[in-house]
TIVO-2410 file (N, C-alpha, C; in nm, 3 decimals):
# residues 85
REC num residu      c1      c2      c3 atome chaine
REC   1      X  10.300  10.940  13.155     N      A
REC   1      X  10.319  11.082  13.132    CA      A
REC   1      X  10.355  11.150  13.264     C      A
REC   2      X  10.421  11.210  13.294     N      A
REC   2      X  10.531  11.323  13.401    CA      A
REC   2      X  10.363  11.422  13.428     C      A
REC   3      X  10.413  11.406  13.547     N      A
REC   3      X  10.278  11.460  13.631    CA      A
REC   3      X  10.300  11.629  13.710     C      A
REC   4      X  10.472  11.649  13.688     N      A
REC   4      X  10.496  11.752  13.742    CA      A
REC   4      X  10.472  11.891  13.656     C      A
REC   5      X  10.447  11.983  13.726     N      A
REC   5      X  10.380  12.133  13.590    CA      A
REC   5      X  10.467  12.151  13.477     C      A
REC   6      X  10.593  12.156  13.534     N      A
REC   6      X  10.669  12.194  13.414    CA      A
REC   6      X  10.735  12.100  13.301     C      A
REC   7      X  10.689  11.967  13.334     N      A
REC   7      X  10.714  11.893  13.251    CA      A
REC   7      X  10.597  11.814  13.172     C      A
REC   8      X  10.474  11.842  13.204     N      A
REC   8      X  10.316  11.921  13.110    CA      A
REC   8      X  10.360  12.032  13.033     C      A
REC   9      X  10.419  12.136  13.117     N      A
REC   9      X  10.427  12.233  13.018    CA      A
REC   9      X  10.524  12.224  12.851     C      A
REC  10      X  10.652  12.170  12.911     N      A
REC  10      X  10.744  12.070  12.803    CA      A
REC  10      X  10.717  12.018  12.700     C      A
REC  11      X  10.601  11.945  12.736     N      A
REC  11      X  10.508  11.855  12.628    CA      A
REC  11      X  10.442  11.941  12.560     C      A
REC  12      X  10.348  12.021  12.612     N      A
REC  12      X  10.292  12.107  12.532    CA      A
REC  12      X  10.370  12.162  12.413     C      A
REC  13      X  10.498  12.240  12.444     N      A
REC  13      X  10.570  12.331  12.369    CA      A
REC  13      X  10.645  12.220  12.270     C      A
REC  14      X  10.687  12.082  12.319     N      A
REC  14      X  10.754  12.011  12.231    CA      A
REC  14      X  10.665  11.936  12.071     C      A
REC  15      X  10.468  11.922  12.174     N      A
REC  15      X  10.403  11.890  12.027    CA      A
REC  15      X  10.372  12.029  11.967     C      A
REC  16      X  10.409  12.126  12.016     N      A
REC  16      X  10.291  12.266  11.935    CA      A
REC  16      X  10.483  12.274  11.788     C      A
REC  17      X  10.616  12.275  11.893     N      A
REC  17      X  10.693  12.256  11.835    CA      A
REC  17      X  10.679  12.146  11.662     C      A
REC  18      X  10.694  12.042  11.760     N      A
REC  18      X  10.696  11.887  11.634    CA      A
REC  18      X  10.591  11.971  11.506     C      A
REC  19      X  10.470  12.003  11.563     N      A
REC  19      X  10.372  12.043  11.421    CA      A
REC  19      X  10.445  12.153  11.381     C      A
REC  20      X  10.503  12.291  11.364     N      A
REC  20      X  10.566  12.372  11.312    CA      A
REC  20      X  10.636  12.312  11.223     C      A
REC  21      X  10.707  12.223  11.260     N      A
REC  21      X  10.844  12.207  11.236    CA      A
REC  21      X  10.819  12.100  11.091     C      A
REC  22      X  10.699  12.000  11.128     N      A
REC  22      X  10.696  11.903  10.952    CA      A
REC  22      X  10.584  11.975  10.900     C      A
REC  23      X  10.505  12.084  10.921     N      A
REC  23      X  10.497  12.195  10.854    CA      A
REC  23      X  10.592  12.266  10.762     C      A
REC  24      X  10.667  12.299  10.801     N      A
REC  24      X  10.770  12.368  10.750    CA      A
REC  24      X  10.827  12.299  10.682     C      A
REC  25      X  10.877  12.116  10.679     N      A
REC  25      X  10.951  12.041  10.609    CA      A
REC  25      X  10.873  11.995  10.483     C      A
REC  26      X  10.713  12.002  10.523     N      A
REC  26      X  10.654  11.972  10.409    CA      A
REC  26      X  10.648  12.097  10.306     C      A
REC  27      X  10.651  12.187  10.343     N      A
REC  27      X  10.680  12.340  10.248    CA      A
REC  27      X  10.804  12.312  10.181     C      A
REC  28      X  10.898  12.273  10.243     N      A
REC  28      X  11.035  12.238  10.167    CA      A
REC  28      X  11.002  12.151  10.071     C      A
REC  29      X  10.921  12.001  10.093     N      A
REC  29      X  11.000  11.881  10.033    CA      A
REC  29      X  10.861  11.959   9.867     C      A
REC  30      X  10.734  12.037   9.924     N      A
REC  30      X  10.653  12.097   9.817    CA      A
REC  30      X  10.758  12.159   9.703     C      A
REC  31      X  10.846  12.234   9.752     N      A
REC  31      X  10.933  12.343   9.688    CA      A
REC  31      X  11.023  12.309   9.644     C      A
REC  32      X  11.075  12.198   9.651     N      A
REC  32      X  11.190  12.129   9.579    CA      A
REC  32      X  11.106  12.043   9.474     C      A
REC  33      X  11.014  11.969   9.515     N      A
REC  33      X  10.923  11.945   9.376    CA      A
REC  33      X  10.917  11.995   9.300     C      A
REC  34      X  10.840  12.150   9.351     N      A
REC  34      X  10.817  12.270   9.201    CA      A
REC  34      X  10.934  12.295   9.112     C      A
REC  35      X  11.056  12.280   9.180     N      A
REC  35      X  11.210  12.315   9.119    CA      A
REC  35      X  11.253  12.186   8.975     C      A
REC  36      X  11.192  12.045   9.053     N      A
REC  36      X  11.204  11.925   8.969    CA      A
REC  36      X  11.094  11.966   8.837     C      A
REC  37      X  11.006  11.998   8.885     N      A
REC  37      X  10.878  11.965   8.790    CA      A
REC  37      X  10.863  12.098   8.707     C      A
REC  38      X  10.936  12.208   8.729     N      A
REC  38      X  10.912  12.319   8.646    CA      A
REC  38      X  10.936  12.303   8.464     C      A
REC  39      X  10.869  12.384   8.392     N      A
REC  39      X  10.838  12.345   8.252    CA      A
REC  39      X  10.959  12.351   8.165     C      A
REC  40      X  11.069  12.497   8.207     N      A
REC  40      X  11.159  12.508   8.174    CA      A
REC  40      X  11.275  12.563   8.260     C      A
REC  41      X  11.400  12.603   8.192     N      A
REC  41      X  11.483  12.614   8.270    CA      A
REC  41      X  11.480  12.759   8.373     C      A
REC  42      X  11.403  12.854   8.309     N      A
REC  42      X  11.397  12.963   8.387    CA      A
REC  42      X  11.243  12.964   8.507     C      A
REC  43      X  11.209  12.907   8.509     N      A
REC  43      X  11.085  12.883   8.577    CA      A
REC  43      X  11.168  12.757   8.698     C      A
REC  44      X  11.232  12.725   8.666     N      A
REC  44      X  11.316  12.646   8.705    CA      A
REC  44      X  11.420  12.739   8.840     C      A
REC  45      X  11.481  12.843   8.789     N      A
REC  45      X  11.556  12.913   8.795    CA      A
REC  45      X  11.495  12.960   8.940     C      A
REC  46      X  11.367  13.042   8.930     N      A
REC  46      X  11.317  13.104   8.993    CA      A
REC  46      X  11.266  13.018   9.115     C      A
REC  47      X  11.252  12.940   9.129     N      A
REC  47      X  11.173  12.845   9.210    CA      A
REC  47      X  11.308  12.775   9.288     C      A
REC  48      X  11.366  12.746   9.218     N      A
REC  48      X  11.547  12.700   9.314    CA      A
REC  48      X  11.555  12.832   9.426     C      A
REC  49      X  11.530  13.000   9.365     N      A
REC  49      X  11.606  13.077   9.422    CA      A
REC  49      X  11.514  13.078   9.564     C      A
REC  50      X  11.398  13.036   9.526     N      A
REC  50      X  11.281  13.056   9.694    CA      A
REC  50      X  11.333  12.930   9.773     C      A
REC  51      X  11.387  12.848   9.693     N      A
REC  51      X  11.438  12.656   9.797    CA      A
REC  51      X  11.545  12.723   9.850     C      A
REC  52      X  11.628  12.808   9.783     N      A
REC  52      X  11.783  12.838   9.843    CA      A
REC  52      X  11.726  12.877  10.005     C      A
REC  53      X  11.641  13.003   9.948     N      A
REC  53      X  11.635  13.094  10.055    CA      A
REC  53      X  11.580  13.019  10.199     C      A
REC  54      X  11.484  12.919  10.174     N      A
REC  54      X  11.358  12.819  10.213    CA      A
REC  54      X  11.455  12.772  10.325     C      A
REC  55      X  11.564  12.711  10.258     N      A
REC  55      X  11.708  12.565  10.309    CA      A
REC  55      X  11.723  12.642  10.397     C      A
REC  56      X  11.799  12.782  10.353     N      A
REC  56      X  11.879  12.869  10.455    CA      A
REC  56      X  11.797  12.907  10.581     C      A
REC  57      X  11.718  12.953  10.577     N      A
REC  57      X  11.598  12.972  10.668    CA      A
REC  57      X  11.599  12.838  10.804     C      A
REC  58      X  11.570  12.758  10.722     N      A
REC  58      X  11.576  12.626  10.814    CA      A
REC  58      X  11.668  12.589  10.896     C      A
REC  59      X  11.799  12.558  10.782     N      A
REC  59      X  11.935  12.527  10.857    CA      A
REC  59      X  11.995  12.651  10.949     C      A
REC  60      X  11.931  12.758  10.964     N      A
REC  60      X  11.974  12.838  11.044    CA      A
REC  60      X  11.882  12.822  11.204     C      A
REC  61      X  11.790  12.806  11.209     N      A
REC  61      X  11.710  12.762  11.286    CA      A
REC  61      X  11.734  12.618  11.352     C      A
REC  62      X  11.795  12.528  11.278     N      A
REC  62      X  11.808  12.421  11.351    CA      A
REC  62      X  11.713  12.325  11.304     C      A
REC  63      X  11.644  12.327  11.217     N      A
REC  63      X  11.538  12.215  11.177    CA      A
REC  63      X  11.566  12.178  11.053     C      A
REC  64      X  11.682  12.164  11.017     N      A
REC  64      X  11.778  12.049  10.941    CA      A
REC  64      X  11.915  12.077  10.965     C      A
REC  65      X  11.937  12.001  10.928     N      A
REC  65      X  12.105  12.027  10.967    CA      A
REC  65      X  12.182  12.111  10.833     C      A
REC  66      X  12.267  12.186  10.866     N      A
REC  66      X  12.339  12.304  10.756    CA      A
REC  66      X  12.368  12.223  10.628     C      A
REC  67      X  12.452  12.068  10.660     N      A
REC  67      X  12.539  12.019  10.578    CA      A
REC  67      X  12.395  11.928  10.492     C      A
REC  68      X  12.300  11.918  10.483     N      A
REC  68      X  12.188  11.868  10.421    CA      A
REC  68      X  12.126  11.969  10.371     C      A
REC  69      X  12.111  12.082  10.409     N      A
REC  69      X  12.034  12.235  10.320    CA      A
REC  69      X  12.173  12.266  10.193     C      A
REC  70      X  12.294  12.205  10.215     N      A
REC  70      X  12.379  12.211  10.154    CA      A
REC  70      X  12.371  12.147  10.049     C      A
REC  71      X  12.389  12.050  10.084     N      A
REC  71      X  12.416  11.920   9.959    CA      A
REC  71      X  12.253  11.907   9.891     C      A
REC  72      X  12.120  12.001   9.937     N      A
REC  72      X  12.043  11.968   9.881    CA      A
REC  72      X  12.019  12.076   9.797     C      A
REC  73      X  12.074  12.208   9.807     N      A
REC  73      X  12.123  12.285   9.722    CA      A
REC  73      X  12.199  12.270   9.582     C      A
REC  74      X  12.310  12.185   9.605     N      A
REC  74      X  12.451  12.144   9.536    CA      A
REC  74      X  12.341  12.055   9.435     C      A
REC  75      X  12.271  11.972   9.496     N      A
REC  75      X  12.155  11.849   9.384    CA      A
REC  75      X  12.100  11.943   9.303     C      A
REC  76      X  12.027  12.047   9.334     N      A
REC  76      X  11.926  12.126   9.277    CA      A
REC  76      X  12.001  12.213   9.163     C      A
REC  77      X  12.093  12.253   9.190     N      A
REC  77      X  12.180  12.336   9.072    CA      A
REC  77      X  12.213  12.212   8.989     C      A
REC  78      X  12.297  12.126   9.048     N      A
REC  78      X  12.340  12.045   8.920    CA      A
REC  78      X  12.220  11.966   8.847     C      A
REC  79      X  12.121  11.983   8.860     N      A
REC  79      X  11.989  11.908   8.851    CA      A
REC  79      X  11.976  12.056   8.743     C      A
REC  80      X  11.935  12.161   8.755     N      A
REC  80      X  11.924  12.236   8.682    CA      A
REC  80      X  12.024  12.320   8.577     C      A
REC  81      X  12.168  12.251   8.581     N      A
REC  81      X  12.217  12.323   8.514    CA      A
REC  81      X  12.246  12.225   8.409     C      A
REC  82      X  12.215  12.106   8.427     N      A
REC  82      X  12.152  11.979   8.289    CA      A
REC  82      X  12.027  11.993   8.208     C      A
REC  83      X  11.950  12.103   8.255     N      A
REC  83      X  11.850  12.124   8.165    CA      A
REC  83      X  11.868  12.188   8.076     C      A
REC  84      X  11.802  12.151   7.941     N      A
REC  84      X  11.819  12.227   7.810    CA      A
REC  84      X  11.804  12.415   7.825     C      A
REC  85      X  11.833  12.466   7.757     N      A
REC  85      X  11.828  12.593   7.771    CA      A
REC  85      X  11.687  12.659   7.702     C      A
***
């Protein structure tokens, strides 16, 4: 381990970082569940629109990449627009 201050300090901010961050991914991978597992299609509906917002949030920040909040969007609609009505 780097013995110099500011690269202690680094570490610090990079684990207080790492925990935020699969915090936050585990809120996602929770919320895309609820979207799979909802009873019907409008309960369904509603729970996609908090993942949209969830993705966007993220991929704007940098703690996924844009083109994966994308295509995991693109799954979730076509995933829900196969459900019965």
């Amino acid at each position: 381990m780097a013995t110099h201050k500011s690269a202690l300090k680094r570490h610090r901010q990079s684990l207080k970082r790492r925990a935020e961050n699969r915090q936050k991914k585990s809120t996602l991978k929770t919320a895309i569940k609820n979207v799979r597992n909802a009873p019907n299609k409008e309960a369904a509906m509603q729970a996609y629109n908090k993942v949209v917002s969830l993705l966007d949030k993220l991929a704007t920040k940098g703690i996924i990449h844009k083109n994966k909040a994308s295509n995991q969007k693109s799954k979730l609609a076509k995933f829900i627009n196969k459900l019965p009505a």
